[in-house]
C-alpha positions as CSV (number, residue, x, y, z in Angstrom):
1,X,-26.2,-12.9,-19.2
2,X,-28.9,-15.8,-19.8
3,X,-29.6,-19.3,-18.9
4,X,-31.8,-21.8,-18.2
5,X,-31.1,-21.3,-14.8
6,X,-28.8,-18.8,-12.6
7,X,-26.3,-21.7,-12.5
8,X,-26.0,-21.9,-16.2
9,X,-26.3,-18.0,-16.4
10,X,-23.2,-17.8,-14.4
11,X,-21.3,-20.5,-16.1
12,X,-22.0,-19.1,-19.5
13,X,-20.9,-16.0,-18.2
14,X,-17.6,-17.0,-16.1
15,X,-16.8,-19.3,-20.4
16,X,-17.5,-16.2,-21.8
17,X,-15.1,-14.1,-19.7
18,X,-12.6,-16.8,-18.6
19,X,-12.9,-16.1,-15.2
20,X,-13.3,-17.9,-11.8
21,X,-16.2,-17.6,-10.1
22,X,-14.3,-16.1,-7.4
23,X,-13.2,-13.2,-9.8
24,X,-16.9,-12.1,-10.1
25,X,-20.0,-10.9,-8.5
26,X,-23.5,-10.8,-10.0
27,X,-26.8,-9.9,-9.5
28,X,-29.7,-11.8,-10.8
29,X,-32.5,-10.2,-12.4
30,X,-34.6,-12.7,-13.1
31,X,-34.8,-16.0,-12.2
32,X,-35.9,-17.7,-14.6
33,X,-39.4,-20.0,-15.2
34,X,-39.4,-23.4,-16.3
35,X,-43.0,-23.7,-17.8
36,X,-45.0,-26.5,-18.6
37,X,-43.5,-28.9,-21.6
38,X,-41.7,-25.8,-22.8
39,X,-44.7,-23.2,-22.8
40,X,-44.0,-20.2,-20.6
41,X,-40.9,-21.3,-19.9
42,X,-37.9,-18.3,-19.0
43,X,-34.9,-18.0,-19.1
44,X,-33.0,-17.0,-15.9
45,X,-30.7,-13.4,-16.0
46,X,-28.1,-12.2,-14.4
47,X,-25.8,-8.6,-14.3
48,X,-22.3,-10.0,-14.2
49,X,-19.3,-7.4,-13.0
50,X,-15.9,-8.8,-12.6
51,X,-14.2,-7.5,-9.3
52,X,-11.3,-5.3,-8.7
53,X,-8.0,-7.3,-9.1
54,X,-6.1,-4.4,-6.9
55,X,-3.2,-6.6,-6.8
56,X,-2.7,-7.3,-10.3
57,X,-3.9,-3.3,-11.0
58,X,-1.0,-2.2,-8.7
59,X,1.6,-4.7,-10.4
60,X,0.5,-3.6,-14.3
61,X,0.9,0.3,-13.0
62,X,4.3,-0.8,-11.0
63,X,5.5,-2.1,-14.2
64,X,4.6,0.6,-16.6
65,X,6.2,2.9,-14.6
66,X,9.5,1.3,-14.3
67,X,9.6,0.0,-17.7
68,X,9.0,4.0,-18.6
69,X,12.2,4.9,-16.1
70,X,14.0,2.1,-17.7
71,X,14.5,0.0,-14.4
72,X,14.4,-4.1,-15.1
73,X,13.3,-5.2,-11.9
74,X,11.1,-8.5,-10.8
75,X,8.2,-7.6,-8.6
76,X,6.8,-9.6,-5.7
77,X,3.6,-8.6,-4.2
78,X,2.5,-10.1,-1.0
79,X,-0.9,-10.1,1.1
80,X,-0.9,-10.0,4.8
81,X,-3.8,-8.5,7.4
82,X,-4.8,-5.8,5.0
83,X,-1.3,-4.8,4.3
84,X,0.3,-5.4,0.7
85,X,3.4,-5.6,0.8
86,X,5.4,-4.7,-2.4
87,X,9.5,-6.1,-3.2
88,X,11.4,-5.0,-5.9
89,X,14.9,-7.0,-6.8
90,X,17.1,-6.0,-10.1
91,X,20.4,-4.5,-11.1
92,X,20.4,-1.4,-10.5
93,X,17.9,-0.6,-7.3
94,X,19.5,2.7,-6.4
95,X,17.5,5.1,-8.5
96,X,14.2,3.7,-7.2
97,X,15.5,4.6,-3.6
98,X,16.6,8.2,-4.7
99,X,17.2,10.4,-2.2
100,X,16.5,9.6,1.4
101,X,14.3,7.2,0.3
102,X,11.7,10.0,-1.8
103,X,11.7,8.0,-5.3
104,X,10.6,5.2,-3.3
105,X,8.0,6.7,-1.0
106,X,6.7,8.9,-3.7
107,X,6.0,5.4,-6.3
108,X,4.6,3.7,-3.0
109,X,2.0,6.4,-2.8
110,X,1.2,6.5,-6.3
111,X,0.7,2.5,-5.9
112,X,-1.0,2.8,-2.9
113,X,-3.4,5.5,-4.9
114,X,-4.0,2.6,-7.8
115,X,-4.7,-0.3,-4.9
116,X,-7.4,1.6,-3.3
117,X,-9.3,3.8,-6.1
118,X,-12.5,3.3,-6.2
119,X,-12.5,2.2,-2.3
120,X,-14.5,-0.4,-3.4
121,X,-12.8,-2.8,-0.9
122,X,-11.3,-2.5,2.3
123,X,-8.6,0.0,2.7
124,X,-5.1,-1.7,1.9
125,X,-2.0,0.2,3.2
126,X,0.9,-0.5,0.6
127,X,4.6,-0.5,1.6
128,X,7.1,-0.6,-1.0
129,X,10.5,-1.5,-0.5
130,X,14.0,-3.1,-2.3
131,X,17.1,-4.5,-0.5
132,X,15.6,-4.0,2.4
133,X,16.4,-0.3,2.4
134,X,13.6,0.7,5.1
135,X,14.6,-1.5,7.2
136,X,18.2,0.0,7.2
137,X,17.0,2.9,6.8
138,X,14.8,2.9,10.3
139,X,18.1,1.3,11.8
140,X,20.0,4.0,11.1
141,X,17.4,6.2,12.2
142,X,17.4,4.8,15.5
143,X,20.7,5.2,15.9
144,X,20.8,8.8,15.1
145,X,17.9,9.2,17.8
146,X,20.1,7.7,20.2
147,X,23.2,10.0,19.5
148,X,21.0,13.3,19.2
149,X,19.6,12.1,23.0
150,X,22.9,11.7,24.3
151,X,23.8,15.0,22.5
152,X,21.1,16.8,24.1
153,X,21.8,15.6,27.5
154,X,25.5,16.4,27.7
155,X,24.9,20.2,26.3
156,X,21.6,20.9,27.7
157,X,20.4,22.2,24.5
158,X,17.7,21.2,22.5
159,X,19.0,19.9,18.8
160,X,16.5,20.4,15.2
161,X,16.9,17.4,12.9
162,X,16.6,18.3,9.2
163,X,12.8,17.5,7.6
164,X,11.5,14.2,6.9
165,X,8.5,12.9,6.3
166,X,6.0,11.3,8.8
167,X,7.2,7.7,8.7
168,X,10.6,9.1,9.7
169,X,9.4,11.0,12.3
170,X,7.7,8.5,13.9
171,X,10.8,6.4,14.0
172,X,12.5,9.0,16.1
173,X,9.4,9.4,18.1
174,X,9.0,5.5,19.3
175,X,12.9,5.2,19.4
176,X,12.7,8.1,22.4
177,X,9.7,8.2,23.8
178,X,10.4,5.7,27.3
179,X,13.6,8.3,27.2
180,X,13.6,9.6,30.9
181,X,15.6,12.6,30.1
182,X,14.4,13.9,26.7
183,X,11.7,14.4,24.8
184,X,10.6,14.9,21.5
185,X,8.3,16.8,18.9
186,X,7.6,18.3,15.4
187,X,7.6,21.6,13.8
188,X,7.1,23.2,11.1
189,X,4.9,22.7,7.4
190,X,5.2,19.6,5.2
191,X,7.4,19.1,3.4
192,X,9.8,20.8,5.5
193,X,8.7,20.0,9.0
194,X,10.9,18.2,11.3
195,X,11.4,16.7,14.9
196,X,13.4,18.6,17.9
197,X,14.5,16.5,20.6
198,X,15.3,18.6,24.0
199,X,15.1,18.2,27.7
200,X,12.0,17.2,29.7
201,X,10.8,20.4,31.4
202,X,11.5,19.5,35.3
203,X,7.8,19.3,37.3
């Protein structure tokens, strides 16, 4: 893009684009020469690339992808210390929890893919979630830790929770790990590996 100076090269460009100049970065190649009384005179050039809009990239794939399941759902996307978080609110939210939560953790990853591709800025970690379902979801969680602990304790034997995936885990982990009686840890290939909670090993 061309001007009279870089200035106007930009402006001319952000018209031409309809862009902020916050939405851009450029590059000038050449500044430009005014001359004397017009001879010799320059114009100034710049190499004009619009930045990656992750957030609005992530909300166009979100939306394809639902409207191609079906789903009406309204998406808010918030920014906070590097972490974007993602809400979804509609009808019928059930089918984009699925089972245990994999529908949901499976879209947040391919999101998450989307946000970051071309690692072009900072690494973003995306969490996706609707009515609150993680957050009951690690509640219940927690709870199950507890029981399994207590289990453990009373029979002496150590007890194998059925697979989940490493957010899960790590719930169970932190819930038990000030336990003074049991501890915890995982075994076994993803996707099947899981956590076993038994009896600290007397010193």
């Amino acid at each position: 893009m061309a001007g009279k100076t870089v200035e106007d090269a930009l402006q001319n460009a952000l018209n031409e684009l309809k862009l902020t100049a916050d939405k851009v970065e450029y590059e000038v190649l050449d500044e430009g020469h005014k001359g004397f009384l017009n001879f010799g005179s320059r114009p100034a050039k710049i190499r004009v690339k619009v930045k990656k809009d992750y957030i609005n990239d992530g909300r166009t794939f979100l939306r394809d992808v639902l409207d191609k399941m079906g789903v009406k759902a309204e998406i808010r996307i918030k920014e906070e210390d590097n972490v974007v978080r993602i809400s979804l609110a509609g009808p019928d939210m059930g089918i984009l929890i699925g089972y245990r939560g994999e529908t949901l953790d499976s879209l947040q990853y391919l999101v998450s893919l989307v946000v970051n591709k071309g690692g072009e800025n900072e690494y973003k970690r995306v969490i996706l979630d609707t009515e609150n379902y993680r957050m009951k979801r690690e509640e219940t969680l927690k709870r199950l830790a507890k029981r399994i602990a207590d289990k453990v304790r009373a029979t002496g034997r150590q007890v194998k929770l059925e697979p989940m995936n490493p957010y899960e885990r790590r719930v169970i982990h932190s819930a038990l790990q000030n336990d003074l009686n049991v501890e915890t840890f995982s075994e076994g290939d993803e996707p099947y590996r899981r956590v076993v909670v038994d009896l600290k090993k007397k010193a």
